[in-house]
C-alpha positions in Angstrom: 2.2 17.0 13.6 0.1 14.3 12.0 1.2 11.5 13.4 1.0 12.6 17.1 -2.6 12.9 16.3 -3.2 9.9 14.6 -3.2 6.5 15.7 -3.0 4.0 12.8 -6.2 1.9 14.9 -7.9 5.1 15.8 -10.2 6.8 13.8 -11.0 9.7 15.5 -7.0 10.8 15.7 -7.1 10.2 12.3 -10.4 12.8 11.5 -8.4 15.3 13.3 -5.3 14.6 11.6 -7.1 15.0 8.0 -9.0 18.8 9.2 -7.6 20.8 6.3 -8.8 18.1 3.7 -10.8 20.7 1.7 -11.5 22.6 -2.1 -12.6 23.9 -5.0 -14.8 26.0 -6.8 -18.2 25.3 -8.6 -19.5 28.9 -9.4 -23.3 29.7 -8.9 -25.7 32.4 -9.1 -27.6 31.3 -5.9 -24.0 29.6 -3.9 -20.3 28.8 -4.1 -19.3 25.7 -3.6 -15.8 24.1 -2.7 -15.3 20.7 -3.2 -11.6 19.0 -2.6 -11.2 15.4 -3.8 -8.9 13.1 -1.8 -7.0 10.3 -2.9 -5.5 7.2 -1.7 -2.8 5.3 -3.4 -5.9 3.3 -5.1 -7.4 6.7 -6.6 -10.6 8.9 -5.5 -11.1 8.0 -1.7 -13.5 10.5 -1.5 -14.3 14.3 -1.2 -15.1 17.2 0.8 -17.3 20.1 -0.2 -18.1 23.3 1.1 -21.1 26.0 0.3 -21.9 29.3 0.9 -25.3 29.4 1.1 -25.8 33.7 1.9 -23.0 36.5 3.2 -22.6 34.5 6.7 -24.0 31.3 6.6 -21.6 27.5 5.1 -22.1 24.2 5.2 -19.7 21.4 4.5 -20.1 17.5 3.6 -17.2 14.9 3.9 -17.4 11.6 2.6 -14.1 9.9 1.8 -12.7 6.3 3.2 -9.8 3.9 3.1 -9.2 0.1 4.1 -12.8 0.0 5.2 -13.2 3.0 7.1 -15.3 5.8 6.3 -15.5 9.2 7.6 -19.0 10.8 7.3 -19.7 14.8 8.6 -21.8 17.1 7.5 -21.5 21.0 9.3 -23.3 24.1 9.2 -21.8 27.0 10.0 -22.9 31.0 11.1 -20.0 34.0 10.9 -21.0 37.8 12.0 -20.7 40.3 9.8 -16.7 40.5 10.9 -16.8 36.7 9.7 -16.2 35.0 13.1 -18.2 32.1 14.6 -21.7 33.1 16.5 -23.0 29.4 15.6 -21.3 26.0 14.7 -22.7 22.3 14.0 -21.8 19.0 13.1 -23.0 15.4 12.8 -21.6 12.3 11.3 -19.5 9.5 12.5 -15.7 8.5 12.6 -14.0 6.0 10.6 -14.7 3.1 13.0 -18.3 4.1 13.5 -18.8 6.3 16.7 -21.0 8.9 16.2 -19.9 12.5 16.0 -22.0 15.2 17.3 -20.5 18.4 18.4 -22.0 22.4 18.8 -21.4 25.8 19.5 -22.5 29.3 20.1 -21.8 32.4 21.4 -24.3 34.8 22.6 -24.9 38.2 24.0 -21.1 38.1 25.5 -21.4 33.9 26.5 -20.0 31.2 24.5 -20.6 27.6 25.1 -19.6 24.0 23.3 -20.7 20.7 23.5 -19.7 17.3 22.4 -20.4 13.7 22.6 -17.4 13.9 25.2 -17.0 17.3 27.0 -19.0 20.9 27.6 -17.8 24.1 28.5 -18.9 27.7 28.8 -17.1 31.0 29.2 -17.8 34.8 29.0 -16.5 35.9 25.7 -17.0 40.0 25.0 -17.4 39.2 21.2 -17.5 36.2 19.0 -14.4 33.8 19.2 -13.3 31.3 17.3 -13.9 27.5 18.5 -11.5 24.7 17.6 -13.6 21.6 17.5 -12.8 18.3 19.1 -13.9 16.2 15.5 -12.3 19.4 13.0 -14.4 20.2 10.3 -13.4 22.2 7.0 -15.9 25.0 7.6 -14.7 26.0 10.7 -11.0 25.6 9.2 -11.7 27.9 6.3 -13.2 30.8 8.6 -10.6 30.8 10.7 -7.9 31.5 7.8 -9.5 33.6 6.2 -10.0 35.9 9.2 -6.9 36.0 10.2 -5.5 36.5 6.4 -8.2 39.0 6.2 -7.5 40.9 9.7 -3.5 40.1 8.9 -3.4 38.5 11.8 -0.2 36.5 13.1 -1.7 34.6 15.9 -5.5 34.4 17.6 -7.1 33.2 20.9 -9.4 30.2 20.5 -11.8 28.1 22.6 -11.8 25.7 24.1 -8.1 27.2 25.3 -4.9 28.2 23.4 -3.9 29.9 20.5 -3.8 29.7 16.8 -0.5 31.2 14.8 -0.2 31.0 11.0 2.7 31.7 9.1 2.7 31.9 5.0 6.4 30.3 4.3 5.6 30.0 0.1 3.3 31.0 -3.0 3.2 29.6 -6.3 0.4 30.2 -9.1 -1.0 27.4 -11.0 -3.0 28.0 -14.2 -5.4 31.3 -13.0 -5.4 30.3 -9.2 -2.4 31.5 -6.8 -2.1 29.6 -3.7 -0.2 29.8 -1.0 1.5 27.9 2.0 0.6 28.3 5.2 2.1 26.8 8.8 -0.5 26.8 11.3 0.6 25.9 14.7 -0.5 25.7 18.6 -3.3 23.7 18.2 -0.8 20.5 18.0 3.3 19.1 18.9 4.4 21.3 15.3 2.8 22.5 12.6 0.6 21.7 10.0 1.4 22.2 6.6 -1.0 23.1 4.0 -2.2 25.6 0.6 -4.4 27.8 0.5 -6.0 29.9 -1.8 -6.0 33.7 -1.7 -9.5 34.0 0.1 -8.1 31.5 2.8 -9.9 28.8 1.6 -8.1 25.1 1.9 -6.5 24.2 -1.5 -4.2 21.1 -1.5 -1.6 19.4 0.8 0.3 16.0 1.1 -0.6 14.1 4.1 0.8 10.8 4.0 -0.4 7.9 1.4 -2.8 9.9 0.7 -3.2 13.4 -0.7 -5.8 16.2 -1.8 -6.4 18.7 -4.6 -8.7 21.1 -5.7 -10.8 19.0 -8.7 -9.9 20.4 -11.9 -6.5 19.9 -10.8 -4.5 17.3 -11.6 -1.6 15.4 -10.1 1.2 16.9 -11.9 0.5 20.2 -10.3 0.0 18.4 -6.8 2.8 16.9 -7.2 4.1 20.6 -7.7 3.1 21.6 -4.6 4.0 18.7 -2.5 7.8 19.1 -3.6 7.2 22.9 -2.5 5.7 21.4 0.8 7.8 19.0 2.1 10.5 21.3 1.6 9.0 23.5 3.7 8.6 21.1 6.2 11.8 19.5 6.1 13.7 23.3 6.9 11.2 23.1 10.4 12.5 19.7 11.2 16.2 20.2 10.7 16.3 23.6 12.1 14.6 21.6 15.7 17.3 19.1 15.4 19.8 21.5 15.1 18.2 22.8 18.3 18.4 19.9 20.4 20.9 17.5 19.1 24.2 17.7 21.0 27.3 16.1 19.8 30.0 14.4 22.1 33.0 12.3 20.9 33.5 11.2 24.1 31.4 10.6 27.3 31.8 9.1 31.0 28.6 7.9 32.8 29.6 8.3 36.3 28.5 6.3 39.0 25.2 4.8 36.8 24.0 1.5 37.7 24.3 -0.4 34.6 21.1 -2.8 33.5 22.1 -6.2 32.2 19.5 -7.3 29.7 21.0 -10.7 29.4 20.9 -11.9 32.9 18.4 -9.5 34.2 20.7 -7.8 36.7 21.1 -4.7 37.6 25.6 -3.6 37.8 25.8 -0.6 40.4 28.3 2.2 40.6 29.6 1.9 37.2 31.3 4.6 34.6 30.7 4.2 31.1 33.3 5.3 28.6 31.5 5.8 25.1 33.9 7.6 22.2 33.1 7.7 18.8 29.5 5.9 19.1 30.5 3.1 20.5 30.9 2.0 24.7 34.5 1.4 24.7 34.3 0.5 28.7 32.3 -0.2 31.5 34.4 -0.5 34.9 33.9 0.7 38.7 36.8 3.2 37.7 38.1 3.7 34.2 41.4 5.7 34.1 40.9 8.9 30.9 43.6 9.7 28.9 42.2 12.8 27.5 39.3 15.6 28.7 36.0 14.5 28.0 32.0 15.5 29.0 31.0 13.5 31.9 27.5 12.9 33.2 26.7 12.3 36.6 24.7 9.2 36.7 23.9 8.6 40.4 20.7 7.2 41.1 19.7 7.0 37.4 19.9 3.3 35.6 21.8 3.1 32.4 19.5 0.3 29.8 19.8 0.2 25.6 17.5 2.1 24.1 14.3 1.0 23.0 12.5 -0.8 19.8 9.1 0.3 18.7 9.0 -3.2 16.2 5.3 -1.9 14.9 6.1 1.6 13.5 4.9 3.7 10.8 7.4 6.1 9.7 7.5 9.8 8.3 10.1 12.5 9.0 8.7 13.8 12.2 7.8 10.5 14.4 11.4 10.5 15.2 10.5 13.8 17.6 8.3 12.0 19.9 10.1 8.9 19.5 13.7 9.9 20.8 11.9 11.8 23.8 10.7 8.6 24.8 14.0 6.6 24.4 13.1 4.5 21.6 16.5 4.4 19.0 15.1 1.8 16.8 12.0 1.3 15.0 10.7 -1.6 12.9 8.6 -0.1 10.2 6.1 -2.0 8.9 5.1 -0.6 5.6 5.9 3.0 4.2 6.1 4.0 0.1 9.5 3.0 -0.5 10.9 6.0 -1.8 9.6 8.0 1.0 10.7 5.5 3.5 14.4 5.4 2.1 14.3 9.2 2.3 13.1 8.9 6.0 16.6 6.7 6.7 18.7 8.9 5.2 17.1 12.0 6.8 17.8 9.9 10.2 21.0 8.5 9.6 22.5 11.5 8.9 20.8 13.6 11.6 19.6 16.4 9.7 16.4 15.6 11.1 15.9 13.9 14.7 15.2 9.6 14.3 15.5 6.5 15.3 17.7 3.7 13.6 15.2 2.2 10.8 14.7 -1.2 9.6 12.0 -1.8 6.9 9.7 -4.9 6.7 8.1 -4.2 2.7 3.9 -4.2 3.1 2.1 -6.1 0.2 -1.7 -6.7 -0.1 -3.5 -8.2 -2.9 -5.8 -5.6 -4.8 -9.5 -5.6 -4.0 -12.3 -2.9 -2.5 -10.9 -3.7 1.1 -6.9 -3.5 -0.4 -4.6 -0.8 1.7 -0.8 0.2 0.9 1.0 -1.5 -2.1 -1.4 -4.1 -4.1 -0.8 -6.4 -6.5 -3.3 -8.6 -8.8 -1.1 -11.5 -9.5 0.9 -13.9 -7.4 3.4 -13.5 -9.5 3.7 -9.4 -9.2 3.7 -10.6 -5.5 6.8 -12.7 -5.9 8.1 -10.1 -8.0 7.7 -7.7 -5.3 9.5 -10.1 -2.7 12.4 -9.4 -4.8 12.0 -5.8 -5.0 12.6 -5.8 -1.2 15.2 -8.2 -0.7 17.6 -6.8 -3.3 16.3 -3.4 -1.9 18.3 -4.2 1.8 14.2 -5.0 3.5 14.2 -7.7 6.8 11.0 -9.3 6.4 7.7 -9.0 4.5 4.4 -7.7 5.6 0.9 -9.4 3.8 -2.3 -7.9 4.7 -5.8 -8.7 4.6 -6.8 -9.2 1.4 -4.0 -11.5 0.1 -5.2 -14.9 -1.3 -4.8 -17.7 1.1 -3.4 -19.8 -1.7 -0.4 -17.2 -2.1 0.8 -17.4 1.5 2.8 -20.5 0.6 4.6 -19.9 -2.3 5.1 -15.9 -0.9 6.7 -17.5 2.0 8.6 -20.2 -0.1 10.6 -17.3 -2.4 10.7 -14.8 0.9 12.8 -17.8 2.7 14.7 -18.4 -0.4 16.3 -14.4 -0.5 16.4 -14.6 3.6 13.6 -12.9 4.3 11.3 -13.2 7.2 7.7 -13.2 6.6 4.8 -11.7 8.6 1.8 -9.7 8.9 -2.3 -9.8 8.9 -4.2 -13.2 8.1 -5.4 -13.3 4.8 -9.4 -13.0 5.2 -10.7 -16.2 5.1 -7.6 -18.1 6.2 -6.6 -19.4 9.9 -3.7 -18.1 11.5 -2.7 -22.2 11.9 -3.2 -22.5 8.3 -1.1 -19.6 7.9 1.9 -20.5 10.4 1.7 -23.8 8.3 2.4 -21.9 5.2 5.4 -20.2 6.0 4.4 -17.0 8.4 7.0 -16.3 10.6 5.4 -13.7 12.8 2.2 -12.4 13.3 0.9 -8.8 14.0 -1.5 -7.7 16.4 -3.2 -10.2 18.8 -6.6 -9.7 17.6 -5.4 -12.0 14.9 -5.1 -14.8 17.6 -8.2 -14.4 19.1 -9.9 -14.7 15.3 -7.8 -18.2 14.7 -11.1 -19.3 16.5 -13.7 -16.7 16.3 -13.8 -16.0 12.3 -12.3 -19.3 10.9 -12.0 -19.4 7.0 -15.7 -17.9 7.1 -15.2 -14.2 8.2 -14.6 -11.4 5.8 -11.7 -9.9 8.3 -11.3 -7.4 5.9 -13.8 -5.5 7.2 -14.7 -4.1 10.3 -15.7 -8.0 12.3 -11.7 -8.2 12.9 -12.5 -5.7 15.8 -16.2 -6.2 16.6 -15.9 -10.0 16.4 -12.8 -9.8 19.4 -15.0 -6.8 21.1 -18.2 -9.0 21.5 -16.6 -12.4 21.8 -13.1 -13.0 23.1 -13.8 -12.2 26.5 -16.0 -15.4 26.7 -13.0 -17.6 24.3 -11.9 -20.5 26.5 -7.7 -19.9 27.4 -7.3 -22.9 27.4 -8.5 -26.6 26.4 -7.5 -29.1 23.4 -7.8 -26.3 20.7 -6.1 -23.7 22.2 -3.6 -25.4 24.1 -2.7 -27.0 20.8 -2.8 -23.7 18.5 -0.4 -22.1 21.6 2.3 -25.0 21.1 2.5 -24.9 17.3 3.1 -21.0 18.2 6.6 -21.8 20.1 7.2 -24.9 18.8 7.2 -23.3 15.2 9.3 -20.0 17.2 6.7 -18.0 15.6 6.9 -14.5 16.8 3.7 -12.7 18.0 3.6 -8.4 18.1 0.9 -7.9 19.9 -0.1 -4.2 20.0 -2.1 -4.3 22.9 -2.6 -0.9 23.8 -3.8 0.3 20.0 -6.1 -2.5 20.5 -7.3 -1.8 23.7 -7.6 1.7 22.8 -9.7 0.5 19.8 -12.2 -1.5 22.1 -12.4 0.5 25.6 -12.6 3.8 24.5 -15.5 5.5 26.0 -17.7 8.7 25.5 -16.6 11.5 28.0 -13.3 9.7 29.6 -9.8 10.1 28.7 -8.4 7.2 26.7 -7.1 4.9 29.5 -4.0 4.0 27.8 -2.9 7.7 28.1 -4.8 8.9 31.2 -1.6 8.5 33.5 0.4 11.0 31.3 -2.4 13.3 30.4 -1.5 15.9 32.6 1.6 16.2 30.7 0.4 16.3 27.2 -1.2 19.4 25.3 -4.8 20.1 26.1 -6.1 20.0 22.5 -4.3 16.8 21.9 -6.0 15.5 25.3 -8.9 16.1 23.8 -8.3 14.3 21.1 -7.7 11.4 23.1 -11.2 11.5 25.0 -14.5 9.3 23.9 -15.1 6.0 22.1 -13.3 4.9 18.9 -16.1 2.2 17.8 -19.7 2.7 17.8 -20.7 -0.1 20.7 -24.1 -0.3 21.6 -25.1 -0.6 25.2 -25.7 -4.4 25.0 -22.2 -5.1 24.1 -20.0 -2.6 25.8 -19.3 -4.7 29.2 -18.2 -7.2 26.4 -15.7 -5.1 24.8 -14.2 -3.9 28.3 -13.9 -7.6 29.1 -12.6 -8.5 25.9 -10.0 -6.0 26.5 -8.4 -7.4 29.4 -8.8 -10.9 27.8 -6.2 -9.5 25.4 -3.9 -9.5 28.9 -4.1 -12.8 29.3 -3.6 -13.6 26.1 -0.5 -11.9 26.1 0.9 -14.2 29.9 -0.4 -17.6 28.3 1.8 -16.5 25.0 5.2 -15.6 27.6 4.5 -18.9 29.6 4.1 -21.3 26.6 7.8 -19.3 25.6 6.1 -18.0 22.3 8.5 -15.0 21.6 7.2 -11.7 21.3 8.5 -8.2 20.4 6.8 -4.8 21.4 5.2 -2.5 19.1 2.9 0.2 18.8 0.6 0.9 15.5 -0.1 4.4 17.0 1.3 7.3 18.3 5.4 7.0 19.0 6.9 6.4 21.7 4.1 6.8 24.7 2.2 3.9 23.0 5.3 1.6 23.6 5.7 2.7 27.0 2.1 1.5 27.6 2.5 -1.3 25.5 5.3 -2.6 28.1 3.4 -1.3 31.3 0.6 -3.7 29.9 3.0 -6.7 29.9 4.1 -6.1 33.6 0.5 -6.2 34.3 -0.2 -9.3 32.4 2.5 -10.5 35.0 5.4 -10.8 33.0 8.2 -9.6 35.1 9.7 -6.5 34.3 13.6 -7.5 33.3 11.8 -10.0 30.7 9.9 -7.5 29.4 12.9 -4.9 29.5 14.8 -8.0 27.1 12.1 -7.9 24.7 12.2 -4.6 24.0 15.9 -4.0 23.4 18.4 -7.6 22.6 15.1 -9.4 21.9 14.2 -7.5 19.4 18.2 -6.4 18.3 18.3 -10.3 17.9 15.2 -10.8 15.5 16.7 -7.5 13.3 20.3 -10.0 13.0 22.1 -7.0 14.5 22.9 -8.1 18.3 26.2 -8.6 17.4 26.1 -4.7 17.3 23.3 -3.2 19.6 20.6 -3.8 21.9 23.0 -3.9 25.1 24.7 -2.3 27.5 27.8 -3.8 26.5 31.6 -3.0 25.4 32.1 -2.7 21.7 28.4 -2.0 20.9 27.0 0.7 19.4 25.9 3.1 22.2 22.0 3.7 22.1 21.4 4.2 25.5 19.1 5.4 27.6 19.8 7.5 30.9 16.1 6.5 33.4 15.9 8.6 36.6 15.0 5.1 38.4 15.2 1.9 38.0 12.9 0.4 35.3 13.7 -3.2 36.4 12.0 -2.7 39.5 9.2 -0.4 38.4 8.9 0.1 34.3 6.8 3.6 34.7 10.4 4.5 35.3 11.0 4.4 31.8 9.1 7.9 31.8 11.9 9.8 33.1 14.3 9.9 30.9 17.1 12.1 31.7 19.5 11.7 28.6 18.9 9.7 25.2 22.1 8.8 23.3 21.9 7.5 19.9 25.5 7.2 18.6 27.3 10.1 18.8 24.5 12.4 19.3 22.5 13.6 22.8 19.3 14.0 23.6 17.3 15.8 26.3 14.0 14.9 26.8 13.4 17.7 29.1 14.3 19.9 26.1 12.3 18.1 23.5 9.5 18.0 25.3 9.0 21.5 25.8 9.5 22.3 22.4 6.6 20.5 21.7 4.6 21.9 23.8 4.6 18.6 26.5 5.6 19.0 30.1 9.0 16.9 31.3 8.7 13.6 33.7 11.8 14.6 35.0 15.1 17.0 34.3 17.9 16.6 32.1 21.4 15.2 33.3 24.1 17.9 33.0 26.7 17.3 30.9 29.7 19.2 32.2 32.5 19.6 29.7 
């Protein structure tokens, strides 16, 4: 699954994510070529090629890009005669900059790998095939065509694991046939993709963007995508038919009941919850019919969580439920797809979260990203779009004209909508809360209130190397700041931080586990642990004590902003549901105490989507999204981990179950539910 492999802020989750971008052919007398071109909602974004230079020997070039990042590998690649790998390469660097280097070989029965972040050897009788750590189209085509060549339903691989692939369709446009393919084991589910009949990469849907063989057009993409997502679709309802129970009616017993309110903690309680809804919460409720009771006894009963920063598609909702969030914010998805996404989720046929949509607007330029527009007033037109299309808020981005924020704000107030996002480039985040901006997202965009000004291009790249080099060294506090902090909550402007993709963004380092995941490694899937090793941005050596410091400077940031009573909600920008558990772990060690941080993540946040009234409680008459923590989270919020129930409604969740579906290991075992 893409999306637990990407990280919205990390680059390298996102090369791995975009491995099968690939193809087409350019007939030659002396080499064949592929080339695939990819496109973003803006058009070309780039292409990938590959060559065959003799029988045995490829080489492959990627150049492609989107809201200023650019992904750069070049890869040769040597098969034996039996077409698998005696000799693999690559250079290039990721989409933030780090450099990319990786090798391998195998030779006279020894095989061996190295990268900018791990090395490893093993005895290997003949060649094998090697998945690398930065995937490269090459290597991708070798590996399907030998196993479509040797018919082969699943194949070892090193580092560790194994590859299965599965052809689920076919279809034949003009003179080529292609052919759908699920390949799985390398990540959570499978990847989805065509191919054609030599098992070379043809087209696939991935996200907003999307690739096709040149010489194709969209039409016939848009051909197979239909044919795709279908296919994809069937996997995720047939796993939520798998692990979504249903229960009319269902007694907590003996749970100790979390008060987000007053930051208590109610022990001994039974919860009564028919129909959805918590109908009563008593020392001793007396049941007038049967019904599935749970025994809650030692386990803390709290509503389930908000991720207020998501980025949707049909399969986050897997990872998200595991981890007990029941609501997400998201903050800019292609409307159609998104409104698919909510009904796909409110109906169950595939597992989610509740969904409310903030609609994402950027003005067009080089540096644009999602939906642009090139006039203010298709920007007030769009405003309307969302409000009479049932949206909470809107999103601007980086490139929108200062000089729009004001009147964007003015008609967004005027249809009741709430108004957030990036700061324009070249605009203050003062100037900015002046003109209307309810909320901002991600604290970087503090920090650059003072470091960039209304002289910094923060469209590019200096809105992370500009807080890397130099917030460590901002002063917290004095006339400026202290000032800038109170117009904050004195305006009730609401700040989403996204610490944790941030801090993954600037401490990242070569050879070490991402520190915002190295607690729960052990638990996650080797080749996605990989994924999660070395630096993100290139930092030269000068700098990189900087960027550390800067990181924890984003801590503090984050306790000045809770002291000063600016309201804040937590989101993650990255991969579901772990990054939110970090992301409140990371306010507890700022020093906000964990019931306050346990309120912003559930009534807080309930309260800023207008629906407390209904949700975001443990209380009677509420809908019942709940969350069942071996522990107690107000006392420790790693607790939050072990999950031994999720309940969203009228549907159950095990985490346990989920989990090892997707190839994670449990925190902690599922609660019985005896009937």
């Amino acid at each position: 699954m893409k999306q637990y492999i990407t990280r919205s802020c990390a680059a390298r989750h996102l090369l791995t994510a975009t491995t099968f971008l690939s193809v087409m052919y350019l007939p030659s007398s002396l080499a064949e070529t592929i080339v695939n071109n990819i496109y973003s909602e803006k058009g070309l974004a780039g292409t990938m090629s590959q060559t065959q230079v003799d029988k045995n020997t490829y080489t492959s070039e990627s150049r492609f890009g989107w809201n200023n990042r650019r992904i750069i590998l070049d890869e040769t690649l040597k098969l034996d005669d039996k077409g698998r790998v005696l000799a693999f390469k690559t250079e290039g660097q990721s989409a933030f900059g780090a450099k990319i280097s990786e090798s391998y070989k195998w030779e006279n029965g020894h095989a061996k790998w190295r990268n900018d972040d791990e090395q490893g050897s093993t005895k290997a009788a003949h060649p094998q095939f090697y998945v690398p750590k930065n995937s490269t189209l090459a290597i991708d085509n070798a590996l399907i065509r030998y196993m479509i060549k040797n018919d082969l339903k699943k194949t070892d691989v090193l580092p560790y694991g194994k590859v299965t692939l599965t052809k689920l369709d076919e279809v034949k446009l003009g003179d080529e046939e292609v052919y759908l393919y699920a390949k799985s084991g390398l990540s959570m589910t499978p990847d989805f993709a065509w191919y054609d009949k030599s098992g070379n990469y043809f087209a696939q849907s991935w996200g907003g963007m999307y690739v096709i063989r040149d010489g194709f057009n969209k039409a016939q993409f848009e051909q197979l995508k239909t044919r795709q997502l279908k296919a994809e679709q069937a996997y995720l309802e047939n796993l939520a038919e798998q692990l979504t129970e249903y229960h009319p009616a269902l007694l907590l017993d003996k749970v100790n009941v979390f008060d987000v309110d007053t930051g208590t903690v109610l022990k001994g309680q039974q919860v009564l919850i028919e129909q959805g809804k918590i109908v009563q919460i008593a020392p001793a409720i007396k049941l007038s019919n049967q019904v599935a009771k749970v025994n809650g006894e030692g386990k803390t009963l709290i509503p389930g969580l908000w991720d207020m920063h998501g980025h949707l598609s049909k399969d986050t909702g897997i990872l998200n439920i595991a981890t007990g969030v029941t609501s997400v914010r998201d903050m800019g998805s292609e409307h159609q797809n998104l409104m698919e996404i909510q009904s796909l989720f409110d109906t169950g046929k595939v597992l989610g979260t509740r969904v409310y949509r903030a609609g994402f607007m950027d003005k067009y330029s080089e540096n644009s990203a999602g939906l642009s527009v090139k006039t203010l007033t298709e920007a007030l037109d769009m405003v309307d779009f969302f409000a009479d299309n049932g949206y909470v808020q809107i999103k601007l981005y980086s490139s929108i004209a200062p000089e729009w924020v004001k009147p964007i704000a003015e008609r967004a107030h005027s249809r009741g909508l709430r108004l957030s996002g990036h700061i324009p480039a070249f605009m203050t985040a003062e100037q900015a809360v002046h003109a209307g901006y309810n909320e901002i997202q991600h604290i970087n965009m503090l920090f650059l209130n003072f470091l960039a000004g209304e002289e910094v291009d923060t469209r590019t790249k200096q809105r992370f190397s500009l807080i890397g080099e130099k917030a460590a060294d901002m002063p917290m506090t004095g006339e400026q700041m202290d000032a800038f902090i109170k117009l904050l909550a004195d305006k009730n402007v609401v700040i989403d931080p996204t610490v944790s993709t941030f801090r993954s963004l600037l401490m990242s380092q070569n050879k070490q586990i991402d520190q915002e995941f190295a607690e729960i490694a052990s638990h996650l899937p080797p080749n996605f642990v990989r994924s999660l090793k070395g630096a993100q941005m290139q930092v030269d050596d000068a700098h990189r004590s900087a960027y550390q410091n800067s990181g924890e400077a984003m801590l503090k940031m984050v306790k000045i902003l809770y002291d000063a009573g600016v309201p804040m909600v937590a989101g993650t920008d990255s991969v579901p549901g772990f990054t939110l558990l970090r992301e409140l772990e990371l306010y507890t060690l700022a020093g906000i105490p964990a019931p306050e941080v346990l309120k912003m993540a559930t009534i807080d946040s309930a309260r800023l989507m207008g629906v407390a009234h209904q949700t975001g409680s443990v209380s009677e008459g509420k809908v019942a999204d709940l969350i069942l923590v071996d522990g107690d989270p107000s006392q420790d919020i790693k607790a939050l981990r072990k999950l031994s129930l999720v309940i969203k409604g009228t549907q159950v969740f095990k985490p346990e179950a989920i989990f090892e579906h997707i190839g994670i290991a449990p925190f902690t075992k599922a609660s019985r539910i005896v009937l």
